[in-house]
DRENTORKOL-3810 file (N, C-alpha, C; in nm, 4 decimals):
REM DRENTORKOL-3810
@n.u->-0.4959; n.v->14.4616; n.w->19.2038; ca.u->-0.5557; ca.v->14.4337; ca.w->19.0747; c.u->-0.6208; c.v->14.2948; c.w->19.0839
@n.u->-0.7791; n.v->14.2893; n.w->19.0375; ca.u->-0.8737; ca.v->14.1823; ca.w->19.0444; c.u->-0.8140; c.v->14.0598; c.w->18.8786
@n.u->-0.9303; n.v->13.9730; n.w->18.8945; ca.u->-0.9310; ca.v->13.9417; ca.w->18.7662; c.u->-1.0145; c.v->13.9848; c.w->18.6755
@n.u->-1.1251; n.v->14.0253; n.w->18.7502; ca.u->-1.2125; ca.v->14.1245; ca.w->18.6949; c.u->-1.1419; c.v->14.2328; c.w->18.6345
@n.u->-1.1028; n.v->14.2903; n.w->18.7023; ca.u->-0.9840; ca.v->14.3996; ca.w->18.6800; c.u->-0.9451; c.v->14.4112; c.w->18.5164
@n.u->-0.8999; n.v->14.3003; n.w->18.5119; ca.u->-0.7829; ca.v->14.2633; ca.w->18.4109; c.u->-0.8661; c.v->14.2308; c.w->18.2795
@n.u->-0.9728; n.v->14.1541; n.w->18.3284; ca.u->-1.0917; ca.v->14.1729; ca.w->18.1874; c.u->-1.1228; c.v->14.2955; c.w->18.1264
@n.u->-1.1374; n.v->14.3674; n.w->18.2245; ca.u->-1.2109; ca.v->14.4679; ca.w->18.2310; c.u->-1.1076; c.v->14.5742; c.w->18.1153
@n.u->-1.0448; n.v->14.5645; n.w->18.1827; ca.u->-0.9245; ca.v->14.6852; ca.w->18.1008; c.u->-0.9174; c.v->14.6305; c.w->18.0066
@n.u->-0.8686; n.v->14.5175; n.w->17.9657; ca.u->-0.8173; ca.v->14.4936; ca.w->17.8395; c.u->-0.9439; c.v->14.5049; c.w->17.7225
@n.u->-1.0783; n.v->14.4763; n.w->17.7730; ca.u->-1.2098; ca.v->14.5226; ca.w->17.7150; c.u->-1.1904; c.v->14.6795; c.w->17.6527
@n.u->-1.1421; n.v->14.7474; n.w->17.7844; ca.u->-1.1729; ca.v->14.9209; ca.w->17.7445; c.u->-1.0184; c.v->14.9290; c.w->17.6711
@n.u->-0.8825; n.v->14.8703; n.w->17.6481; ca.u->-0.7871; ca.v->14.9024; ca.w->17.5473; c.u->-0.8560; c.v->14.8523; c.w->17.4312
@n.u->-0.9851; n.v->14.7880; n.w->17.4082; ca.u->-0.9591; ca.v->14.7803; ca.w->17.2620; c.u->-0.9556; c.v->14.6267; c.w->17.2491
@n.u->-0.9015; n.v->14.5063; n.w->17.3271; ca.u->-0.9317; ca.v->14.3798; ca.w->17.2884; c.u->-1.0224; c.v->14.3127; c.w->17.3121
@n.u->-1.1498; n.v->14.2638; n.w->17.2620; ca.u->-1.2252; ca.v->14.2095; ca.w->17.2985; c.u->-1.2004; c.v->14.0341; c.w->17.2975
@n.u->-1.1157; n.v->14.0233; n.w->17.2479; ca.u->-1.1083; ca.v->13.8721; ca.w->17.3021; c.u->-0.9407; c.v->13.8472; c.w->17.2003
@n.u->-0.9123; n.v->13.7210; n.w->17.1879; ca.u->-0.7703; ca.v->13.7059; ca.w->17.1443; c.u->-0.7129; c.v->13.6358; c.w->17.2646
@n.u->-0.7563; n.v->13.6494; n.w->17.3827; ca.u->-0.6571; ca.v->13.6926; ca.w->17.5116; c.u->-0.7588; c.v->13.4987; c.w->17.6191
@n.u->-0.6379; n.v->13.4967; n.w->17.7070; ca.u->-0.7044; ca.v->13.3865; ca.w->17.8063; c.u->-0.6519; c.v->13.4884; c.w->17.9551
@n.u->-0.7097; n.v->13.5267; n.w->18.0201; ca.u->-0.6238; ca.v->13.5578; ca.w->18.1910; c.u->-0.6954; c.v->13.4581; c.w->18.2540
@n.u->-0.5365; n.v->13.4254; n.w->18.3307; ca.u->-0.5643; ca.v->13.2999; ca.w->18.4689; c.u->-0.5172; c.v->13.4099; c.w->18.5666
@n.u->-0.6169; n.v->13.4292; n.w->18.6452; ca.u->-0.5889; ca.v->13.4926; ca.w->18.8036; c.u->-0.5733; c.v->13.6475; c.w->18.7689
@n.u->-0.5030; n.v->13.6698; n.w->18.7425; ca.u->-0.4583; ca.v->13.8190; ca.w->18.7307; c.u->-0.3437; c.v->13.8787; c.w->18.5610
@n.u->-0.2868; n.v->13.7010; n.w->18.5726; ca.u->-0.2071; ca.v->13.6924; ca.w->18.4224; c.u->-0.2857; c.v->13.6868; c.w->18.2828
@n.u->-0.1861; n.v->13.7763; n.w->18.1920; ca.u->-0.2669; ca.v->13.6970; ca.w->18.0509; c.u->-0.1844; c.v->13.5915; c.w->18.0424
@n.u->-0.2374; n.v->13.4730; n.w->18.0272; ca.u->-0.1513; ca.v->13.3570; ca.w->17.9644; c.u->-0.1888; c.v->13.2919; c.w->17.8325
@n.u->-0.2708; n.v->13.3328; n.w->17.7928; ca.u->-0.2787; ca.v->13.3011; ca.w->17.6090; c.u->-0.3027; c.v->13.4444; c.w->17.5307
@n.u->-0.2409; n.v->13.5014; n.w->17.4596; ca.u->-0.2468; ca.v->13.6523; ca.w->17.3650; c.u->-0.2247; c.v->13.5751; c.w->17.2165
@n.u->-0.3009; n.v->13.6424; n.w->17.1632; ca.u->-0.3615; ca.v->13.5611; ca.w->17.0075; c.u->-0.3934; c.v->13.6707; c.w->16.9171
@n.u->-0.3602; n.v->13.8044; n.w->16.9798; ca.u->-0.3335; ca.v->13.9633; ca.w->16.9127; c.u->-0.2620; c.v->13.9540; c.w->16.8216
@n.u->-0.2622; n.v->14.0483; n.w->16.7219; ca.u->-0.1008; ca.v->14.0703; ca.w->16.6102; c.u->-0.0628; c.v->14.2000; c.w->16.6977
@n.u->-0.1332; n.v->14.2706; n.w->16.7669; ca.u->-0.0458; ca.v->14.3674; ca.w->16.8908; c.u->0.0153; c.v->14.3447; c.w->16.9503
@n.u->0.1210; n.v->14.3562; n.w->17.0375; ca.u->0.1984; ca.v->14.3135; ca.w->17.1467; c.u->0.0734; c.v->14.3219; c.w->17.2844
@n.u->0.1314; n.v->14.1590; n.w->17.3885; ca.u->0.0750; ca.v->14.1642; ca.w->17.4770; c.u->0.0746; c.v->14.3015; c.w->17.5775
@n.u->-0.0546; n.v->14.3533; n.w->17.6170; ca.u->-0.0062; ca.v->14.4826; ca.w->17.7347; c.u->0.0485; c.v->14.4384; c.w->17.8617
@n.u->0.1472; n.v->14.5252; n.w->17.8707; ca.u->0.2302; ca.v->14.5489; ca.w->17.9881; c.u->0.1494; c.v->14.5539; c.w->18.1139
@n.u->0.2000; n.v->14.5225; n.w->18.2057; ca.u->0.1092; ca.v->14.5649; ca.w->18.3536; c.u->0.0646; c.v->14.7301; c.w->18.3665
@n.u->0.1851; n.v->14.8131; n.w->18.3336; ca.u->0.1387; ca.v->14.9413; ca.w->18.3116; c.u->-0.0193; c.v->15.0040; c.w->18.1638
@n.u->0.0041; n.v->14.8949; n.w->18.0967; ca.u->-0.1055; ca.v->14.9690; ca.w->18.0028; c.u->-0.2250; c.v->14.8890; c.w->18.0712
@n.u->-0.2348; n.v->14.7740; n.w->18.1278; ca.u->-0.3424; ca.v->14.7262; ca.w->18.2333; c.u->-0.3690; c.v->14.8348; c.w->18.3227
@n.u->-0.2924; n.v->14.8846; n.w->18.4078; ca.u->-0.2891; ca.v->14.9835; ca.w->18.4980; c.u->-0.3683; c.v->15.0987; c.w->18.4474
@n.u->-0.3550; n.v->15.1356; n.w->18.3083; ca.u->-0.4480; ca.v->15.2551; ca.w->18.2380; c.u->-0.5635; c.v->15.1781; c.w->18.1982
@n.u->-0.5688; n.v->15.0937; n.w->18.1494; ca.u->-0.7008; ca.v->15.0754; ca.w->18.1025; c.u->-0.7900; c.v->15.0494; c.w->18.2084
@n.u->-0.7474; n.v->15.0071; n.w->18.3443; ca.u->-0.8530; ca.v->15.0311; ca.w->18.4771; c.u->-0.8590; c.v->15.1628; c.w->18.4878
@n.u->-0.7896; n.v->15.2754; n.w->18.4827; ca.u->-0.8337; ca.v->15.4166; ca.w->18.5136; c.u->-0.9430; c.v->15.4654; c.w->18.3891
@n.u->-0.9221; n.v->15.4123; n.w->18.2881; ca.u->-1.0140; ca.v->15.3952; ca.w->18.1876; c.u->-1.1716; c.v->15.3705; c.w->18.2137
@n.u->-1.1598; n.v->15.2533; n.w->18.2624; ca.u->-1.2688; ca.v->15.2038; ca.w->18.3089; c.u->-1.3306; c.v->15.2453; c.w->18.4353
@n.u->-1.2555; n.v->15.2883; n.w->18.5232; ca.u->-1.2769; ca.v->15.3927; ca.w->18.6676; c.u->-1.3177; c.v->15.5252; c.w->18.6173
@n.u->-1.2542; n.v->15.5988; n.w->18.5135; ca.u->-1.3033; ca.v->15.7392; ca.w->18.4385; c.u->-1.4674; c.v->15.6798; c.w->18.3712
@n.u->-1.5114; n.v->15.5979; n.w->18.3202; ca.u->-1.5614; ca.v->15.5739; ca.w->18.2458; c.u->-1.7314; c.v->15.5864; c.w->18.3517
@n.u->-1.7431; n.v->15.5128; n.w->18.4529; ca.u->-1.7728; ca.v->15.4667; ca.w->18.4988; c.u->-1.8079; c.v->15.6126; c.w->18.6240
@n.u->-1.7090; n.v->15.6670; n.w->18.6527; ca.u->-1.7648; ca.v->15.7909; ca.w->18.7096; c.u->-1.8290; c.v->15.9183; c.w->18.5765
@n.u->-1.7701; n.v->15.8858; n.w->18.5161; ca.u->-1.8636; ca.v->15.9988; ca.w->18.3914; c.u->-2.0014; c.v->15.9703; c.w->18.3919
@n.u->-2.0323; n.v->15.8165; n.w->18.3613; ca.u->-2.1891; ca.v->15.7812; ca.w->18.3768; c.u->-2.2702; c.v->15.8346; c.w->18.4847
@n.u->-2.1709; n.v->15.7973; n.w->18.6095; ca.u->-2.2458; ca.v->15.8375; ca.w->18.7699; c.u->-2.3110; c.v->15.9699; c.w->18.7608
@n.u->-2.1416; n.v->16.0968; n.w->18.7044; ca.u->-2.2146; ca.v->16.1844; ca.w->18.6758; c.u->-2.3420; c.v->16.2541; c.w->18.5828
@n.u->-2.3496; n.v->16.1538; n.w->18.4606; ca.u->-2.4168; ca.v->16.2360; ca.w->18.4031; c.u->-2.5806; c.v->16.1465; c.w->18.4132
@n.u->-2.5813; n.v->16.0225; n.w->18.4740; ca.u->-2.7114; ca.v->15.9827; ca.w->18.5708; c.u->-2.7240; c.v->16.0759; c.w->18.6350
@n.u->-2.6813; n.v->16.1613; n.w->18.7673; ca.u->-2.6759; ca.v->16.2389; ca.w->18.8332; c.u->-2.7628; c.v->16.3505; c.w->18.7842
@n.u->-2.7186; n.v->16.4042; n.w->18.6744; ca.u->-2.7452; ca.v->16.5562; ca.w->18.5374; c.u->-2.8841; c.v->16.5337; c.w->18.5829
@n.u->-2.8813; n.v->16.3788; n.w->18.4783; ca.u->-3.0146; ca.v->16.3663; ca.w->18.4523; c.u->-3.0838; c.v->16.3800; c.w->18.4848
@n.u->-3.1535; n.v->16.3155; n.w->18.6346; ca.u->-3.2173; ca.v->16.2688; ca.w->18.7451; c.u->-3.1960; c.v->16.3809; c.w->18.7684
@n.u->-3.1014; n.v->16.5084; n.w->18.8025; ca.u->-3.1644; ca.v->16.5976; ca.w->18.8766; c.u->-3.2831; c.v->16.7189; c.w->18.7581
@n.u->-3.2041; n.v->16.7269; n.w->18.6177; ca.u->-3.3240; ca.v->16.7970; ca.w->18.5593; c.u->-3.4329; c.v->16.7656; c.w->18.5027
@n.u->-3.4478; n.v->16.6039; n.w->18.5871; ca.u->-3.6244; ca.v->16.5316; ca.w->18.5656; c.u->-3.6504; c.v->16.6206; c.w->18.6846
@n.u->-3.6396; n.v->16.6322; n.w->18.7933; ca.u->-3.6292; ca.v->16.6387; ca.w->18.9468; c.u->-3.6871; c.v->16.5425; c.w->19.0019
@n.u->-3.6501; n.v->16.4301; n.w->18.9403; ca.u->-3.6674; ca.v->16.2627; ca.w->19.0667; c.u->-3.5390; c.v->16.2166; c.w->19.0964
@n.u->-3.5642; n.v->16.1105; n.w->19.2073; ca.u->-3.4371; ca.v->16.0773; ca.w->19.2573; c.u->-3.4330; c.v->15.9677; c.w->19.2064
@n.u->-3.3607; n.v->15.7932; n.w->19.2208; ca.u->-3.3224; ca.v->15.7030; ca.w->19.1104; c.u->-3.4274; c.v->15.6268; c.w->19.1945
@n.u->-3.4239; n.v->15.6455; n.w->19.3011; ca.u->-3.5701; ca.v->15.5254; ca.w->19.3583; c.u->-3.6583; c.v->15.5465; c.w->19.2515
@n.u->-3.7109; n.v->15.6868; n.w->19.2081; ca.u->-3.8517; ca.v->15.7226; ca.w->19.1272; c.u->-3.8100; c.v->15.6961; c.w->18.9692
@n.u->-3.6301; n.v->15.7197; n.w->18.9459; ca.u->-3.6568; ca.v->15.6726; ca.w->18.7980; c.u->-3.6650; c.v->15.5453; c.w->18.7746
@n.u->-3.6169; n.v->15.4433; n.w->18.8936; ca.u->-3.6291; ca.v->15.2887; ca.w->18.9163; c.u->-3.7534; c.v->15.2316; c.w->18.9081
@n.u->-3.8737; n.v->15.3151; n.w->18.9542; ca.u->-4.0188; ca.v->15.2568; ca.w->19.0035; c.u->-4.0907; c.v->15.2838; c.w->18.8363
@n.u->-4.0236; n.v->15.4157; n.w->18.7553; ca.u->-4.0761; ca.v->15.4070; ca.w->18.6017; c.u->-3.9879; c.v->15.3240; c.w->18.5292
@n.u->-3.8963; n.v->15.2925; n.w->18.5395; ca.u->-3.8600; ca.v->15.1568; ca.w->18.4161; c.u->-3.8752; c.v->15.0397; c.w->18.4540
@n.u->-3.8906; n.v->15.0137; n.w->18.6128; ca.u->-3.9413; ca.v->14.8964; ca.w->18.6395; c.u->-4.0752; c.v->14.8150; c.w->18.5770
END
């Protein structure tokens, strides 16, 4: 687990800020929720790993029923 990581999840549970992480720890929580556990960190990266392959796939959808590949949808929004 990154520190990225740890932003990251606690972004996709739902806190957008309240919170300080040093390294990998939260060390300031400023929630009226209870701080998350390493285990609800642990979900909210699969969160963000689910999240993140759903897009891939449905870029994928897309791009294939334009029938270009992402070089060609890259060269039109560029």
């Amino acid at each position: 687990m990154t520190h990225d990581d740890v932003l990251s999840a606690l972004h996709a549970l739902g806190y957008p800020g309240g919170w300080v992480v040093t390294g990998t720890e939260i060390t300031v929580w400023e929630n009226s929720d209870p701080k998350p556990t390493d285990d609800d960190i642990k979900k909210g990266i699969k969160l963000v790993a689910k999240a993140a392959a759903d897009k891939a796939i449905a870029k994928a959808a897309l791009l294939d029923r334009l029938g270009i590949t992402a070089d060609e949808a890259a060269l039109l929004l560029g």
